[in-house]
C-alpha positions as CSV (number, residue, x, y, z in Angstrom):
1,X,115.5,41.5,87.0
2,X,117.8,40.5,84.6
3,X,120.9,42.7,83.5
4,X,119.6,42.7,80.2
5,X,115.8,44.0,81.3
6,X,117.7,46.2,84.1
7,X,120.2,48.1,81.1
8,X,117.3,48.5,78.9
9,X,114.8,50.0,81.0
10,X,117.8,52.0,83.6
11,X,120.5,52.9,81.5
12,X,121.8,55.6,83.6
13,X,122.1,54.4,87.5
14,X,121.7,58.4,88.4
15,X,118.1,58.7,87.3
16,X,116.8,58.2,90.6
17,X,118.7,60.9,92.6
18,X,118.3,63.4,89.7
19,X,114.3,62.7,89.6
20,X,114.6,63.3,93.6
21,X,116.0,66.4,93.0
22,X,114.0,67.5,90.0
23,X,110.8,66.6,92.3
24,X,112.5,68.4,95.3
25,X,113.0,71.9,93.6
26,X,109.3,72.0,91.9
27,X,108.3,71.4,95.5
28,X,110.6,74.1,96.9
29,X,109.8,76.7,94.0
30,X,105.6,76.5,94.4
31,X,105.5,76.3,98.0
32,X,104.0,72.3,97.5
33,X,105.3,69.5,99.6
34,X,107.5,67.2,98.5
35,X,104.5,64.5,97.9
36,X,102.4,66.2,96.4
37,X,104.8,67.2,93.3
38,X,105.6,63.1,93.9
39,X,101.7,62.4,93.3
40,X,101.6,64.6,90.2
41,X,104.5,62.7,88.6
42,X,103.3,59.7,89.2
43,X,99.0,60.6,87.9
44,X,100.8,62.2,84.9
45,X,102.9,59.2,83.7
46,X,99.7,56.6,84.3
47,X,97.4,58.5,82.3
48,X,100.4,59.2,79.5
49,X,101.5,55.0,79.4
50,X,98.0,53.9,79.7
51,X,96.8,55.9,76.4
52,X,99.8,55.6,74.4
53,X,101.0,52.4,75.6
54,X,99.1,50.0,77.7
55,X,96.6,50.5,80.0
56,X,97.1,48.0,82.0
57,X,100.0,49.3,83.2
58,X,99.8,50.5,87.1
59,X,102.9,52.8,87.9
60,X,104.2,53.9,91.3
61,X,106.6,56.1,92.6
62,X,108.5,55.0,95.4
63,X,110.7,57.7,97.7
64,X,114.0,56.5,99.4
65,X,114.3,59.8,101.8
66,X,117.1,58.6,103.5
67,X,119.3,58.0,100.2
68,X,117.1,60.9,98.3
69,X,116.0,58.4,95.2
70,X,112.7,57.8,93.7
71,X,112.4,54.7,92.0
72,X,109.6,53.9,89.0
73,X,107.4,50.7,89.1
74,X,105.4,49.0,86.5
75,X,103.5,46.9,89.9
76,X,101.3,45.2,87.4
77,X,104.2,43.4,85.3
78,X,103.1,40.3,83.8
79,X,105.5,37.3,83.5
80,X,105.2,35.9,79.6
81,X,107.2,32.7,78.0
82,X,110.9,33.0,77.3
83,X,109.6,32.6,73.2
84,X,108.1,36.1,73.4
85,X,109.7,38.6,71.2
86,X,110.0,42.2,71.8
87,X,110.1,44.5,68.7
88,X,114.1,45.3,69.2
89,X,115.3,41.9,69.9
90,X,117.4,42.0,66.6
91,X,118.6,45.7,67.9
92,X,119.9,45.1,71.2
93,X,123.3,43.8,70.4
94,X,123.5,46.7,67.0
95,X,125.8,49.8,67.9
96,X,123.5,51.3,65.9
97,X,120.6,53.6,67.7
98,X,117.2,52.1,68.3
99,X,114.2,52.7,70.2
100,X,113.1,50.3,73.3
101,X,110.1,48.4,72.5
102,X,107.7,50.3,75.6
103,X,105.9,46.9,76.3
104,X,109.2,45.8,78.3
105,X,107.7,47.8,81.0
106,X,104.4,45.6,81.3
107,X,106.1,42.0,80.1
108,X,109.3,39.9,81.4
109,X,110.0,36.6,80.2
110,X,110.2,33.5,82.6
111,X,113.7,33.1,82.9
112,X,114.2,37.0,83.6
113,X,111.9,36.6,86.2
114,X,112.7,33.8,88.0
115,X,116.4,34.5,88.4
116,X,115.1,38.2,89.9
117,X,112.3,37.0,92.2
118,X,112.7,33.2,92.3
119,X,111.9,29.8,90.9
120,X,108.7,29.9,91.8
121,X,107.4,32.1,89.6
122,X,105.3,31.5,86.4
123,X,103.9,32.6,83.5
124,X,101.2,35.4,83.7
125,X,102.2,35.8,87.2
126,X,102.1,39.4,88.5
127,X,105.3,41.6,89.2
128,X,106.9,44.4,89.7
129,X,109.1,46.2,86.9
130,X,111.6,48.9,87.3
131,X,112.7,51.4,84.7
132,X,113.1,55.4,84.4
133,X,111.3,57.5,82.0
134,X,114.1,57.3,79.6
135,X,112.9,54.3,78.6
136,X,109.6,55.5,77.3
137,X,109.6,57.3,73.7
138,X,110.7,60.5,73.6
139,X,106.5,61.8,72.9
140,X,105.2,59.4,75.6
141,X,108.1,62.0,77.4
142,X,107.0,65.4,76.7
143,X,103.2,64.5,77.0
144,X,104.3,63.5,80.1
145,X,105.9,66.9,81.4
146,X,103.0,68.7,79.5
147,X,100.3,66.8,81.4
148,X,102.9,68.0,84.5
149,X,103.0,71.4,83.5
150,X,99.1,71.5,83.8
151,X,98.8,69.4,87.1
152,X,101.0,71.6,88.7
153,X,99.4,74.9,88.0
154,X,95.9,73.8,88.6
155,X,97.7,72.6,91.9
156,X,99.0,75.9,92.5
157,X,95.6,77.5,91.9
158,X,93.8,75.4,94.0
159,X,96.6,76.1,96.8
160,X,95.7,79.8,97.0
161,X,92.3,79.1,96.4
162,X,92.2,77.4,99.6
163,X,94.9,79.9,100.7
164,X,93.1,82.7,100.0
165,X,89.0,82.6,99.8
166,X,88.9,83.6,102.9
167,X,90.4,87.1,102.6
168,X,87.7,87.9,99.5
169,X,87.0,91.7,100.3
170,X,90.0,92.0,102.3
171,X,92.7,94.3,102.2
172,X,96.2,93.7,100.9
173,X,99.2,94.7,100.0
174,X,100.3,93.8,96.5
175,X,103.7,94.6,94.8
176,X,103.7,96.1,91.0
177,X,105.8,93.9,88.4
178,X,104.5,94.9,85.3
179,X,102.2,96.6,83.3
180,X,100.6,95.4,80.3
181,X,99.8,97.0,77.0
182,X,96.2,97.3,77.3
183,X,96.8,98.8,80.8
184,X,96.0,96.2,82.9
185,X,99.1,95.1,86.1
186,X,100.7,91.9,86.9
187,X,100.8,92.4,90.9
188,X,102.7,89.8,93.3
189,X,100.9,89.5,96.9
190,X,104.1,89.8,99.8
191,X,104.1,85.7,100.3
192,X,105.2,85.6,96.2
193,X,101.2,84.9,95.0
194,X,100.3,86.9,91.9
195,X,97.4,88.7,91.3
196,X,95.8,90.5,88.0
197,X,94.3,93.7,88.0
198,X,92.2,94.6,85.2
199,X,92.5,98.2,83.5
200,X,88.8,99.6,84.9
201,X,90.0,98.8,88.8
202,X,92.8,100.6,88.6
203,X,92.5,104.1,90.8
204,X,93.5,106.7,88.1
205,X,94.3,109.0,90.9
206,X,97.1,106.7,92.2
207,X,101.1,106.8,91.4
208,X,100.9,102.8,89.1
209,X,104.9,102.9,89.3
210,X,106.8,99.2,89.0
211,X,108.2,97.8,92.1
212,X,106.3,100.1,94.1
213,X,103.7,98.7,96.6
214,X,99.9,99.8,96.4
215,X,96.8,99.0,98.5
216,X,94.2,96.3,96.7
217,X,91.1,94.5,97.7
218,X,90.7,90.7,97.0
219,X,87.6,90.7,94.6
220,X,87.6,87.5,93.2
221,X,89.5,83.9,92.9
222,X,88.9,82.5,89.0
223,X,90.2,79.4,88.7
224,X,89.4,79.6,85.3
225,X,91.8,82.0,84.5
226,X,95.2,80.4,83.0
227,X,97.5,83.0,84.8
228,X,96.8,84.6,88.1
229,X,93.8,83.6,89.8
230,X,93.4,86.5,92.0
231,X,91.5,89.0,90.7
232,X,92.1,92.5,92.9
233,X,90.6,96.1,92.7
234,X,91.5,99.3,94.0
235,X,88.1,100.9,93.7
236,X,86.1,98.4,95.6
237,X,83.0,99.6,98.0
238,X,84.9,98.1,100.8
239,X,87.6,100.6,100.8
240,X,84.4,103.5,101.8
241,X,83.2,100.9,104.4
242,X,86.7,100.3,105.9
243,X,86.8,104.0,105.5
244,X,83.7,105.2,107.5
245,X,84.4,102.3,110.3
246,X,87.2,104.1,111.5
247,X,85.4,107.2,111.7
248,X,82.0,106.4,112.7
249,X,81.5,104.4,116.0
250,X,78.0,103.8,115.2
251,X,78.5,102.0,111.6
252,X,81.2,100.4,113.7
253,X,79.9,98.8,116.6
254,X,76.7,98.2,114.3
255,X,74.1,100.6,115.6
256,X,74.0,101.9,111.9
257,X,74.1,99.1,109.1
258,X,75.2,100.2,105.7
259,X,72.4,98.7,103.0
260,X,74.3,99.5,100.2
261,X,77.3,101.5,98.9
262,X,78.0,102.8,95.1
263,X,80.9,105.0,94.5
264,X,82.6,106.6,91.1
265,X,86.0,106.6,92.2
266,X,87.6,109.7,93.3
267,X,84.2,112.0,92.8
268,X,81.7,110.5,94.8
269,X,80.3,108.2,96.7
270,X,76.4,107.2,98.3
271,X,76.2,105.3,101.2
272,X,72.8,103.8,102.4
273,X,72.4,103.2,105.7
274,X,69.8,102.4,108.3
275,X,69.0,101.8,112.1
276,X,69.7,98.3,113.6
277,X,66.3,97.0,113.6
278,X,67.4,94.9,116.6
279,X,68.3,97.6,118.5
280,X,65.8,100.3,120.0
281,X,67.2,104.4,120.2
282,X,65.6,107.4,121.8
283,X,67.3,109.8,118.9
284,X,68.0,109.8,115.4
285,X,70.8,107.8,115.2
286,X,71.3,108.7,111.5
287,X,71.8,112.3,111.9
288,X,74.6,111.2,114.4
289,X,76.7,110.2,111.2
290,X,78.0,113.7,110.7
291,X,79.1,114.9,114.1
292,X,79.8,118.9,114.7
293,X,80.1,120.2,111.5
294,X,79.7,117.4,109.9
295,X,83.6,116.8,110.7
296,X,83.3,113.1,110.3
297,X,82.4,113.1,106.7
298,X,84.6,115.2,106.1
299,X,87.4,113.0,107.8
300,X,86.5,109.8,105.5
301,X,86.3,112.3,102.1
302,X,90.0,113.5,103.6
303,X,91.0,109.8,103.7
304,X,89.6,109.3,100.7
305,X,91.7,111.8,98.8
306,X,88.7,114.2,99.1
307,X,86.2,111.9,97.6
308,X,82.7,112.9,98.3
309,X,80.5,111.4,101.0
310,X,77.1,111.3,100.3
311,X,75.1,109.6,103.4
312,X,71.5,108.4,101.9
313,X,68.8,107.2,104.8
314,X,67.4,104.2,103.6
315,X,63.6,104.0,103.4
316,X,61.6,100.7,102.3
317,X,59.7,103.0,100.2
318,X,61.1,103.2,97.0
319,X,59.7,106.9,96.0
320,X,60.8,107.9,99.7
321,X,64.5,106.3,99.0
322,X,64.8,108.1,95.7
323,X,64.3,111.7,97.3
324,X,67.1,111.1,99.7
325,X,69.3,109.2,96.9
326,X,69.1,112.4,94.8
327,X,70.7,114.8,97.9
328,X,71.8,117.1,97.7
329,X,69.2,118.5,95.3
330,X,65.8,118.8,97.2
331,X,63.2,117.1,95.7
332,X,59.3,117.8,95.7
333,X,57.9,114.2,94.5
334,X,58.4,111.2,93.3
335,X,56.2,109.9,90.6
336,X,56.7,106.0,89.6
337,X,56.3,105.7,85.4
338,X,53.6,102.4,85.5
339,X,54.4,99.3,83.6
340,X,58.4,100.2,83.7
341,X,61.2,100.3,86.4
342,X,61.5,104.5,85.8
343,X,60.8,106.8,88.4
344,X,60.3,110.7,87.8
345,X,61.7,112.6,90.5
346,X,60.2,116.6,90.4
347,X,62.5,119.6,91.5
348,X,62.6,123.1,91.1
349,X,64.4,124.5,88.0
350,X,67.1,125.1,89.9
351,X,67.7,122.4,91.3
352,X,67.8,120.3,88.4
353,X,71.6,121.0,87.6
354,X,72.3,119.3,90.9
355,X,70.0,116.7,91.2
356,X,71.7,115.2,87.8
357,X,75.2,116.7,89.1
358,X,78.5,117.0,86.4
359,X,78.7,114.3,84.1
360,X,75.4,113.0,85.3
361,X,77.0,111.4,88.7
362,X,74.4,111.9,91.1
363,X,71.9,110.9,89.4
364,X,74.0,107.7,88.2
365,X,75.1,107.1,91.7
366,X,71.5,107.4,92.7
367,X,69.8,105.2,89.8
368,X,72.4,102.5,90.9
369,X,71.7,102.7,95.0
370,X,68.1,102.6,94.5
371,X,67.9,100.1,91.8
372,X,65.6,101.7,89.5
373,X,66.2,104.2,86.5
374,X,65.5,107.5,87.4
375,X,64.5,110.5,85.3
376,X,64.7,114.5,86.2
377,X,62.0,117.1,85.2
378,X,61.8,120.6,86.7
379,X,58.3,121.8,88.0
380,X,57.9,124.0,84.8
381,X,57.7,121.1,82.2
382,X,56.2,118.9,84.7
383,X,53.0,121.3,84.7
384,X,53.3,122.1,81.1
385,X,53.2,118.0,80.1
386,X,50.0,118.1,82.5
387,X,51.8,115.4,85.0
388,X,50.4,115.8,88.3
389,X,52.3,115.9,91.3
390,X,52.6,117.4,94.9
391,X,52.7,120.4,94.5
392,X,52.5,121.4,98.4
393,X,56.3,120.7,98.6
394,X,57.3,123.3,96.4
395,X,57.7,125.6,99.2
396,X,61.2,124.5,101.1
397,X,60.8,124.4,104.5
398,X,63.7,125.7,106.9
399,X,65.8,122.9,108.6
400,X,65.4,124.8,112.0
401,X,62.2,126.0,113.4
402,X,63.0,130.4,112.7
403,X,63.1,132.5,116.4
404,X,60.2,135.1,117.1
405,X,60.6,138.0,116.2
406,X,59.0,141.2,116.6
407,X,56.1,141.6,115.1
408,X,55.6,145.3,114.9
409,X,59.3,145.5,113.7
410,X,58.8,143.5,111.1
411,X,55.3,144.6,110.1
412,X,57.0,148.3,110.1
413,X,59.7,147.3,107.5
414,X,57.5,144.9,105.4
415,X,56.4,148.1,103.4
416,X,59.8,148.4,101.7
417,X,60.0,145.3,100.2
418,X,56.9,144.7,98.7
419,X,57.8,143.5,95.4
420,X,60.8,144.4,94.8
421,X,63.1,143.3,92.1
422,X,66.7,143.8,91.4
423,X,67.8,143.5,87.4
424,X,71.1,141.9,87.2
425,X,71.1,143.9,84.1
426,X,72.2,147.1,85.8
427,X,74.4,145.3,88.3
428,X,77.0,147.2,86.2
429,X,76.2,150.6,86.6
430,X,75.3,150.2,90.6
431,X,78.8,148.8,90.8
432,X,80.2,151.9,89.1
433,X,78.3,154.5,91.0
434,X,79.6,152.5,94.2
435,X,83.2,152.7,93.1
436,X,82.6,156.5,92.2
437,X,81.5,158.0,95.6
438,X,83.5,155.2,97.3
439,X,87.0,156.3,95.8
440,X,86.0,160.5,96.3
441,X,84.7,160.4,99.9
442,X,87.6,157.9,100.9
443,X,90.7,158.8,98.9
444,X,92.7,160.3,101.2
445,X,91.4,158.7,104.6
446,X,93.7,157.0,106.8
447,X,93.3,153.3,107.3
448,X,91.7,152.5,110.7
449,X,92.2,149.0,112.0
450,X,88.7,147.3,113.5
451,X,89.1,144.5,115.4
452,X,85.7,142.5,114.6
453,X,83.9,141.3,117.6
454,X,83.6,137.3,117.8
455,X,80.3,136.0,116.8
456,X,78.9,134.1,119.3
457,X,78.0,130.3,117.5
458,X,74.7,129.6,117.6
459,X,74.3,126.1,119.9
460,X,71.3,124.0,117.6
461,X,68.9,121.7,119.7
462,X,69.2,118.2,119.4
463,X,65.2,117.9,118.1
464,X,66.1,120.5,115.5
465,X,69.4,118.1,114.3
466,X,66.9,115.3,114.0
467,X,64.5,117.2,112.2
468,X,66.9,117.3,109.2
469,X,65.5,114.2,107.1
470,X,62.0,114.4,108.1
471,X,60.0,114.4,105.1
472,X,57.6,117.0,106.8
473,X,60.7,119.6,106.4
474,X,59.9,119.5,102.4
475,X,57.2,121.8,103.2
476,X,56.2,125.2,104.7
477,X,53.7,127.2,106.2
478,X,53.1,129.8,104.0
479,X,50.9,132.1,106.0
480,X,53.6,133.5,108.3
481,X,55.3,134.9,105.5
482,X,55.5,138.5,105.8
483,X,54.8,140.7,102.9
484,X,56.9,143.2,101.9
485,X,55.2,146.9,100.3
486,X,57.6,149.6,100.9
487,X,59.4,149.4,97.2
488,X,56.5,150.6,96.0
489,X,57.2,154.5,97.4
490,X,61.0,155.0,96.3
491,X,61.1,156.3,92.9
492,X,64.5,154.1,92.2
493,X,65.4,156.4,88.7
494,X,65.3,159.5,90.8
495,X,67.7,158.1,93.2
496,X,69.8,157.0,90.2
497,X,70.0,160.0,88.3
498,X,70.8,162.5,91.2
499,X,73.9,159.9,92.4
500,X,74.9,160.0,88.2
501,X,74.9,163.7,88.2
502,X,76.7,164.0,91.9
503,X,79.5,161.4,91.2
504,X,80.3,163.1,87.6
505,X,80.7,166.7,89.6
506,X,83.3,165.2,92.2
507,X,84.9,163.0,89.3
508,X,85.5,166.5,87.6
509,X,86.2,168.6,90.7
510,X,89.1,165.6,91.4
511,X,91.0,165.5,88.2
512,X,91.7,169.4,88.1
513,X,94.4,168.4,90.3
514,X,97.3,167.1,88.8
515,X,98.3,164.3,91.2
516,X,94.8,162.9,90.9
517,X,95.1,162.1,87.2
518,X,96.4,159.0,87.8
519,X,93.8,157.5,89.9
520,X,91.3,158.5,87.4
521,X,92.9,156.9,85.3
522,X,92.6,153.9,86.7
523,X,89.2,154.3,87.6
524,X,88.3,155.4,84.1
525,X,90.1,151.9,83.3
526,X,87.7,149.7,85.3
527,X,84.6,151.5,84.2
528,X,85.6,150.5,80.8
529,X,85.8,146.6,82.1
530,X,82.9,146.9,83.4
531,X,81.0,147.5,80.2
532,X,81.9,144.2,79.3
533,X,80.1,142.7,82.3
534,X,78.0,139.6,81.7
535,X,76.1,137.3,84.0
536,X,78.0,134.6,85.0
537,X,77.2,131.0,83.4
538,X,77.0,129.7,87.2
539,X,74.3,131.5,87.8
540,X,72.2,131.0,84.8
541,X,72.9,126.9,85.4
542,X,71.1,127.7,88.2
543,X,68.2,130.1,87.6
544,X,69.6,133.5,88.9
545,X,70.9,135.1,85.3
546,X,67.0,137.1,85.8
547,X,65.6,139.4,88.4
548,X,66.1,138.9,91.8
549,X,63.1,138.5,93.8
550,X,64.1,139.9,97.5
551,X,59.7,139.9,98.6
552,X,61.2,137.5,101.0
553,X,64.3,139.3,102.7
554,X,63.9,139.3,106.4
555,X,67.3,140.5,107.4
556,X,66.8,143.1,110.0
557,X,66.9,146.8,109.3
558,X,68.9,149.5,111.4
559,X,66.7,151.7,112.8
């Protein structure tokens, strides 16, 4: 090349080691090799020459390692007659400022050429031209490190992508750097990724502070996104799966395969699971799930910063599914709504606070495990809107099979309790009287200490364990219930009146003496509290705010 083409297009002879080094620290700051940054450069200033200048233009980048230079070729540079005139011809020798005519990087006259690559050359012949990027116009320049800019990230992106899709679902630790107004965290994986985690997968039970390190599932790789690509969670179903693995054996070795896991983050969680269908058991492997007292449910709710466990036995049938979805309130049937995706799941009254559960959760959680929407109605409307159901399973059925017992004992007390009903009403004035004849017969006793006598733990059988999510335990056999007929021959306002008129003679009998008066005092005190007594909103959620009906008690008697 000629020194006049040479000085145009490579003004500064320290181009090439500075573009090394500017290629070498884009390579070192992304994690890239050195080539690939090369290949960008090189894609970036074809496409930018060939719209804005010519397109016939080919450009590569060449790399002298050993001398760390990269050189820039026009290596489809035509050869054109010495008479060709460039646009600056009547600048170049001006000490005034002017801007290179860009087609000297496609065209070089004969003469030029010949005295750079020899004599044989001629016109239209093909060759090579060298020049650096400052001799491009100063747009054809910053489209160029724009289009770079953009190459680069998307390299970046695809990088992890390829980096990184294999640990979707995976577990990983993730450094906080910043928070963002709408709540949402900038997080930077430990080999310098980043990853984005939205406001609604953020744990609200967990410390967010910056530079602190937090536990994250991998949920997602956008590559649309225009920052980080990796999208993380901390409230992902695989956190309960990890969670129950390490407690469970048989979810772990995959006797037990979990179907399908919903959770609400920090309140509770439904996990369905089923048998392996290619494996054969003599036992109910489900009910194995919860060990002695249920102690390994407990252990994943512990982990789980007491997050509830709800383990639901997956059935094919989706009326049988929704009964166990619902635990723990018991339900009596399941009645599908026709021509819609609603189900109606029966229960007692009482049971309808739990079967929707606070802030409707269960019922949510259940909706969402089963796939269907589910509606709650108690027995009471069911019957009074005229839907028919099952009504057989209204009676609950005890989860173990109840010992013998004797019969003439318990046809002896049956008498007592034949319809017998306590009203909450009075619970008041029973606990008076109690307090009454308590505090007079026992005021000046000395305290004995009773050692309590272990209670031996009842061992329960293996069939009676696996009995537990039998549908047939929904129901009972009412004809060994005993009945109960003795209430009927105490005359219970008798038996209140004559304990009134006793406890109001020892009250008076107590205070004539002077160091009693204080005591009374304070008795007279909590009598007064108590007239202010009303039934507790717990129990009127659940049904109990009435008469207790105790035609049922079968607690033994002391004869």
């Amino acid at each position: 090349m000629s020194k006049i083409q040479n000085d145009l297009l490579n003004p500064n002879p320290n181009r090439d080691s500075e573009f090394y080094q500017v290629i070498e620290g884009f390579a070192r700051n992304n994690k890239l090799e050195f080539k690939e940054i090369l290949e960008i450069f090189e894609s970036e200033i074809n496409k930018t020459i060939a719209k804005n200048i010519d397109p016939e233009v080919e450009v590569q980048l060449v790399e002298d390692a050993e001398n760390k230079k990269v050189y820039i070729y026009n290596v489809n540079g035509s050869v054109v007659e010495d008479s060709y005139e460039f646009e600056d011809e009547d600048k170049i020798n001006s000490d005034e400022a002017f801007e290179l005519d860009p087609t000297r990087i496609s065209f070089i006259k004969l003469s030029e050429a010949r005295d750079l690559y020899g004599k044989k050359l001629e016109v239209d012949d093909v060759v090579s031209i060298k020049f650096s990027l400052e001799a491009l116009p100063e747009k054809s320049r910053n489209a160029i490190m724009s289009g770079f800019n953009m190459s680069l990230r998307a390299q970046i992106k695809l990088k992890t992508y390829e980096a990184y899709k294999d640990l979707i679902g995976s577990k990983l630790s993730a450094k906080i750097l910043s928070k963002y107004k709408n709540g949402s965290f900038n997080l930077e994986f430990e080999d310098g990724v980043t990853a984005f985690l939205f406001k609604n997968k953020v744990n609200t039970k967990s410390k967010m502070e910056l530079g602190s390190y937090i536990d994250v599932y991998l949920e997602n790789i956008n590559l649309e996104n225009k920052l980080s690509i990796c999208e993380v969670t901390m409230i992902s179903p695989k956190e309960i799966e990890d969670a129950i693995k390490r407690e469970i054996p048989e979810i772990a070795n995959g006797d037990i395969l979990i179907v399908k896991i919903q959770r609400n983050v920090g309140i509770k969680s439904k996990i369905a699971v089923q048998p392996n269908p290619e494996r054969s058991f003599d036992y109910d492997v489900i009910s194995s799930i919860f060990g002695e007292g249920a102690r390994r449910i407990l252990a994943v709710s512990q982990s789980l910063n007491g997050e509830k466990i709800d383990i639901v036995r997956y059935s094919d049938n989706k009326e049988e599914y929704i009964k166990y979805a619902l635990s723990p309130a018991k339900v009596i049937d399941v009645i599908y709504q026709k021509g819609t995706n609603t189900y109606l799941a029966i229960v007692q009254p009482e049971e309808v606070v739990s079967a929707i559960g606070r802030e409707g959760n269960n019922i949510n959680l259940a909706a969402k495990l089963v796939g269907a929407k589910i509606e709650v109605k108690s027995t009471e409307d069911a019957i009074k809107d005229g839907i028919e159901f099952n009504k057989s399973n209204m009676y609950e059925k005890p989860l173990f099979k109840a010992t013998a017992k004797n019969d003439r004992t318990k046809k002896a007390r049956s008498q007592y309790f034949d319809n017998i009903e306590i009203d909450l009403q009075d619970f008041k004035a029973d606990v008076q009287n109690f307090m009454e004849s308590f505090n007079d017969e026992h005021e000046n006793e000395p305290v004995k200490e009773v050692k309590a006598k272990p209670k031996a733990q009842t061992k329960l059988n293996e069939n009676e364990i696996d009995n537990w999510f039998s549908p047939e335990n929904i129901q009972i056999d009412v004809e060994d219930e005993g009945e109960y007929d003795f209430i009927e021959q105490i005359d219970f306002e008798e038996l209140l009146s004559k304990e009134e008129e006793e406890t109001e003679a020892k009250v008076e009998t107590f205070t004539e003496d002077p160091a009693a008066k204080k005591p009374v005092e304070k008795y007279k005190k909590a009598k007064v509290e108590l007239k202010g007594f009303k039934v507790d909103n717990d129990l009127a959620n659940y049904g109990l705010d009435g008469n207790l009906d105790l035609s049922e008690f079968e607690d033994e008697w002391e004869e």
